[in-house]
N, C-alpha and C positions, 0 to 999 in steps of 0.2 A: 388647614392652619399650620404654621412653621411651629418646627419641632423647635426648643428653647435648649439651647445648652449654652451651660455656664460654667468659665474657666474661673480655675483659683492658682494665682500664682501665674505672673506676666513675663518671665525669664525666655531662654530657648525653648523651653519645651511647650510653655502658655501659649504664646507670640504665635509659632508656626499650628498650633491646634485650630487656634483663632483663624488663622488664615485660610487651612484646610476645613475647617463647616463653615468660614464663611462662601468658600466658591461651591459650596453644596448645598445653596439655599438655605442654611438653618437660621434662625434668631439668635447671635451669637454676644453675650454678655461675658467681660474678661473682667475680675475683683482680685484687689492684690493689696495686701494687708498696709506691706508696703511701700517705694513708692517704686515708678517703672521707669525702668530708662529710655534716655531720649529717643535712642534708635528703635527700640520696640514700638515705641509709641507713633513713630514715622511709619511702621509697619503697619500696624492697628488702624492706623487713619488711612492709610493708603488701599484697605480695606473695607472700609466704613463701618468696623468694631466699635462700639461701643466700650468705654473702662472707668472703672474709677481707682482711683491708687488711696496708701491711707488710710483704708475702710473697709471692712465688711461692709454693706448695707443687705439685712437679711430681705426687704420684701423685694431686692432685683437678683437676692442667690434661690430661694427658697421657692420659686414659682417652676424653676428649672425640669425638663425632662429628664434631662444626665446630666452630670458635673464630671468635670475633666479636671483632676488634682494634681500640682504641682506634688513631685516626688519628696521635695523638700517642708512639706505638710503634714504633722504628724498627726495618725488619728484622734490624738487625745484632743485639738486641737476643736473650741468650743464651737467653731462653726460646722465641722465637719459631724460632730456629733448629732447637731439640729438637723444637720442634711438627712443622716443615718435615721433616724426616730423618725422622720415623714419618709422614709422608704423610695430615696431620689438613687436611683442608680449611680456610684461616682466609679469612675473608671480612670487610666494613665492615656496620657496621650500615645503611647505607643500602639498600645490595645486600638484606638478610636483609630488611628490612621492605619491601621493592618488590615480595616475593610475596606482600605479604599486604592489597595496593589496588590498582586499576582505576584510580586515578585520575593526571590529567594532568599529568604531570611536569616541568618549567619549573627546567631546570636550568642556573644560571649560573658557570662560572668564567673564569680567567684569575689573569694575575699580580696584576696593582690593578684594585680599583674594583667587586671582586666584590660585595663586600657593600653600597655604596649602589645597586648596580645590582639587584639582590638585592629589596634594602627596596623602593626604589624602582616594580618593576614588582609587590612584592606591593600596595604604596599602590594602584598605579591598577586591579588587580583586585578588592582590598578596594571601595575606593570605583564599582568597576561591579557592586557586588552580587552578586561569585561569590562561593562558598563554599570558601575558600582559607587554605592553615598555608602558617605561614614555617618553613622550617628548615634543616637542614643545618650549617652553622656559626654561623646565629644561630635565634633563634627557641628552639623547643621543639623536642626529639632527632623526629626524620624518625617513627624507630620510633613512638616515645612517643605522638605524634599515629597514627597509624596507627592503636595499638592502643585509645586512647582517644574519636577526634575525628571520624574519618572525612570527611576535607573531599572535593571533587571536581576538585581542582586545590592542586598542592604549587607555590611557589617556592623551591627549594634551593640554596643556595650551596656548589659543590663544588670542595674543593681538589685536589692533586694528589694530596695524603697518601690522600687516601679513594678515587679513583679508583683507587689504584694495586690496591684489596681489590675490585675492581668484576669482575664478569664478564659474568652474564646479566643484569642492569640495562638498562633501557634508557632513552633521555632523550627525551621526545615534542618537547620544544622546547629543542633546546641551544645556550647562548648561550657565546660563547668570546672574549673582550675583549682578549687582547693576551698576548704571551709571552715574558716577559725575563727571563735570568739568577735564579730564586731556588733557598732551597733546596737549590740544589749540593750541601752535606757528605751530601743525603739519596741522591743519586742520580749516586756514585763523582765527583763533580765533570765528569761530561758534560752539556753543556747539552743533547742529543738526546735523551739518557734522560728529561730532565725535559720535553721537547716532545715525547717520545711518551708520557709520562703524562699530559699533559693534550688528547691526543687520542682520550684513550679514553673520552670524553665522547659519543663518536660511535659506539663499540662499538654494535652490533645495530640500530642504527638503517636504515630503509625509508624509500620513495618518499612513507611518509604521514606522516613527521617534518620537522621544520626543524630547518636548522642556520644559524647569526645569527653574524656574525662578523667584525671590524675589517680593512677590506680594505686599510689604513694600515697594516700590520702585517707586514712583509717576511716574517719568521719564519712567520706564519702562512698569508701568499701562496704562500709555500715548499712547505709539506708539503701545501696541497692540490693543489696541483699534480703530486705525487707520489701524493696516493692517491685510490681509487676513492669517491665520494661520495653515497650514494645520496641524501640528505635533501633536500628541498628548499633551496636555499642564499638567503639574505637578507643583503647586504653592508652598514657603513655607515662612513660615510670622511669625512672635512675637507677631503680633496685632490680628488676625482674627483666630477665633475659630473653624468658617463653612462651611471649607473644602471640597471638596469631593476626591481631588487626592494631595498628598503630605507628606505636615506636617508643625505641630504648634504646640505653643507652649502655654504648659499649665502654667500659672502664679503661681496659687494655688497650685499646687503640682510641681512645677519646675520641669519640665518634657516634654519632644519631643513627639509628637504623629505623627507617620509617619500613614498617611490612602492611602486606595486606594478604589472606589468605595465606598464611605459615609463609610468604615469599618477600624477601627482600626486594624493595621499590626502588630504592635510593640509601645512600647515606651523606651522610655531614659533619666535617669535623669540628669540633668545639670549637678547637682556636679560631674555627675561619667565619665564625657568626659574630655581626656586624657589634652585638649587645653580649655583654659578660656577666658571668657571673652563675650560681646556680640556680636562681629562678627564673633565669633566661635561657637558661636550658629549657625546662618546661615548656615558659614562653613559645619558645619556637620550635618544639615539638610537636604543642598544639594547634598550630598556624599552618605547621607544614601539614600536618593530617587534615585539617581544612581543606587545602590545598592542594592535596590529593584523591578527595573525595570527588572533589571539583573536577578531575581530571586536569588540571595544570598541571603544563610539561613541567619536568624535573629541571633542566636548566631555569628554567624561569624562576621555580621555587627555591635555587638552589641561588643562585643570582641575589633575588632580594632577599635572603637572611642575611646577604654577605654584606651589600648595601645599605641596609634599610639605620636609620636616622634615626634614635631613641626618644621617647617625646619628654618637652620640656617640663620640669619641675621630678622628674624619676632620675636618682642618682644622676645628675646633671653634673660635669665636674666644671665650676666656674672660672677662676683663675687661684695659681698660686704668688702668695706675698712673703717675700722674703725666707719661701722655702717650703711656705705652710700650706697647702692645696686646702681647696675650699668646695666642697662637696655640696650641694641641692637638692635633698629630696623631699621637698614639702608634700608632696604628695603622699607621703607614708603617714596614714591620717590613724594606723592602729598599729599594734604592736606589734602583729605578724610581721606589715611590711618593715618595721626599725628592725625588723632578724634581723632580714634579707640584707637591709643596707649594712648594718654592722658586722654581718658574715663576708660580706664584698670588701670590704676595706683592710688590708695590710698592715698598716702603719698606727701609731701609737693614736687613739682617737677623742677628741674635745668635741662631746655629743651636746650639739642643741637639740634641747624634745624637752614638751610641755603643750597646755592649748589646755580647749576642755576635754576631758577625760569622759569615756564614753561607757566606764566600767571596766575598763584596763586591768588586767594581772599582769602587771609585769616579772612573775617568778620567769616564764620562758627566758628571757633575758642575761637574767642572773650572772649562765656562766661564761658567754659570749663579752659582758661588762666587766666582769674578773678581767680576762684575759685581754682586754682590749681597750678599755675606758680609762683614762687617765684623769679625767675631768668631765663634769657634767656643767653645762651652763642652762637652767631652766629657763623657758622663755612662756611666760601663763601667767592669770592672775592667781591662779591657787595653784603652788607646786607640791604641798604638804603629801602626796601620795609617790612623788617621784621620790622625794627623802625619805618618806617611809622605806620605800623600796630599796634606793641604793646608797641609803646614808651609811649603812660600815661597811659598804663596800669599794665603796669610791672616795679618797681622801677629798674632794674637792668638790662641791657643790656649793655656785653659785646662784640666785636670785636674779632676776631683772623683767622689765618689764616694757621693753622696745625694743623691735630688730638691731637697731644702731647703736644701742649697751648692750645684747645679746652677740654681736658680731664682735663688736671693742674688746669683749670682755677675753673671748675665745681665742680671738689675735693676743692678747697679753698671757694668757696662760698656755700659746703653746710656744712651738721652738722649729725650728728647719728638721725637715721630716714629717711633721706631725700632720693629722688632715682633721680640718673641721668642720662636721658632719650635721647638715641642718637635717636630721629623722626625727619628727617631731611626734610621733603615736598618737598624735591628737588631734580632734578637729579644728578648725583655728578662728572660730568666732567669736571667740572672747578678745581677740585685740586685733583679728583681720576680717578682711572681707569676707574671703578664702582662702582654701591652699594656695591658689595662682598669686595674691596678691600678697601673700609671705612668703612665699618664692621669690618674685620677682623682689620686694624688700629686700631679702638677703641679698642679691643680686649687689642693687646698687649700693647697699651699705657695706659689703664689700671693695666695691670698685672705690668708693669714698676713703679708704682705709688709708 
């Protein structure tokens, strides 16, 4: 009899699961709360899936072998409960397609920075001629390429959401970037719960994996120190000069020294990488240590930091109007990432940020807003915590409630010189789809100006 497995949740990462058990014989049932888009749905049929959108219907989820969970599913989440209490194994689609390739897994997360780090070390494998998918949270669903593509080297960007459906996975090269406050409503508001979810990155990993990781990183200094580590370890740090497997940075000569064994490999000068700033320092410290574990020549890796193309909606600079640059970072969905963008910018700053709030402290903030924020234009339905936050701080705080009065507003309160920085700290489901599609808004409500 065909084994039954039932997907929840029809996006990238449903769609390509669906496709991968369906060409492995299973019984494969896709339920999406809901509804599914029309390209998926062309995918689904081109398959002979079975779906329905709209609906639970528990007596075609509940019959199920395994459940494959859309990452975007929280457990509290009443069907997933019913699934748990009859004891149905649910697992991530990552997990479910990792039985079914050999190939070399290059798996990145952390709280920021994931996905141009992500991009980034797929650039410099692309351009050394591996045969390598992107995927995970960008790219093409992990599964989808599996059952389709068969490359020999995956670079995946893994959240914690998807970690958390993780068991026998394992990560041949796992990179871990930094660990700060996100999240929280997912994970009872303990920051430990959410820093042992993103240590399960490490789950089943041996003496023949690396583990690459921000030694700047107190939080993440912490927990290794507490557990046993078998992977090989590769640090890489801004502060710490005496190294023996990574890379640091040299102050004096603004410059990346990637080492291995107490020996210098290569270096890289700051100015000459393609992406700026100081968390792209990091960025491409830990790309490039990928990328030397790989054995990829130094030209090559030296090449595409120099080249490589920042992905859209991460500090994107759009155009300037009448003097006033207009910055895009939708992507900065929590407060760590609004540092970053507000430690990057020079110029006197008109901060859009707002969305829903995911248990935010914006105290980190504080003194980077002092010295930099001239204007705040909230864009959310409830901004009452960003006022709490920076009401005597910042003489100006505006209300609004659309990209097109959020941009308007920003254009009249600034002046030539000034840059108007969409770092919104918040997820954007309360008036977007997504971040991509309050990106792209800003965009064109921009260019309408």
């Amino acid at each position: 009899m065909e084994k039954r497995i039932v997907i929840l949740g029809s996006g990238e990462s449903g769609t390509g699961a669906a496709v991968l058990a369906a060409l492995n014989n299973f019984d494969v049932f896709v339920s999406d709360k809901g509804s599914i888009n029309d390209k998926y749905k062309e995918i689904l049929k081109d398959y002979n899936v079975e779906y329905e959108e709209l609906k639970h219907t528990e007596e075609l989820i509940l019959n199920a072998d395994e459940v494959i969970k859309s990452p975007g599913i929280p457990n509290t989440a009443p069907i997933i409960q019913t699934i748990k209490n009859l004891g149905i194994p649910i697992i991530s689609e990552i997990e479910f397609a990792s039985r079914y390739t050999d190939a070399v897994k290059i798996c990145i997360t952390g709280s920021n920075g994931k996905t141009t780090t992500t991009m980034l070390t797929y650039h410099i494998l692309q351009k050394a001629g591996l045969n390598v998918g992107l995927a995970g949270n960008v790219g093409k669903s992990f599964a989808y390429q599996v059952a389709t593509e068969k490359h020999d080297f995956y670079v995946i960007e893994i959240s914690s959401f998807q970690l958390d459906d993780m068991y026998e996975f394992k990560s041949d090269l796992s990179v871990l970037l930094n660990i700060t406050p996100d999240h929280l409503d997912r994970y009872d508001y303990k920051f430990q719960n959410y820093v042992d979810s993103k240590f399960r990155i490490l789950q089943n990993t041996t003496n023949k994996d690396t583990f690459i990781y921000c030694s700047d990183d107190e939080t993440i200094l912490s927990e290794i120190s507490k557990r046993e580590i078998s992977a090989n370890q590769f640090e890489f740090t801004q502060i710490k000069t005496d190294i023996a497997n990574g890379a640091f940075l040299n102050e004096t000569d603004k410059e990346i020294n990637y080492m291995y064994n107490q020996k210098q490999q290569m270096t890289m000068q700051i100015d000459e990488l393609a992406i700026k700033g100081k968390h792209n320092v990091y960025n491409s410290m830990a790309a490039g240590i990928v990328a030397q574990v790989l054995n990829i020549r130094k030209d090559v890796i030296r090449e595409s930091l120099m080249d490589f193309k920042n992905v859209e909606h991460r500090l994107e600079p759009v155009i300037s109007v009448h003097g006033i640059k207009f910055i895009n970072d939708s992507k900065a969905t929590n407060v760590n990432s609004a540092w970053y963008a507000l430690e990057s910018v020079d110029s006197p700053i008109i901060w859009i940020v707002g969305g829903i709030d995911k248990g935010n402290d914006y105290s980190i903030l504080k003194d980077l807003v002092t010295k930099k924020v001239k204007a705040i234009v909230c864009l959310g339905i409830d901004n009452s915590t960003i006022h709490k936050a920076f009401g005597d701080i910042v003489p100006k705080i505006v209300d609004t409630k659309s990209m097109v009065e959020a941009v308007n507003t920003s254009y009249y309160l600034g002046k030539k010189g000034d840059t108007v920085l969409l770092s919104p700290a918040c997820a954007s489901f309360d008036l977007f789809d997504n971040y991509e599609d309050r990106g792209t808004q800003f965009k064109l409500a921009i260019r309408a100006l």
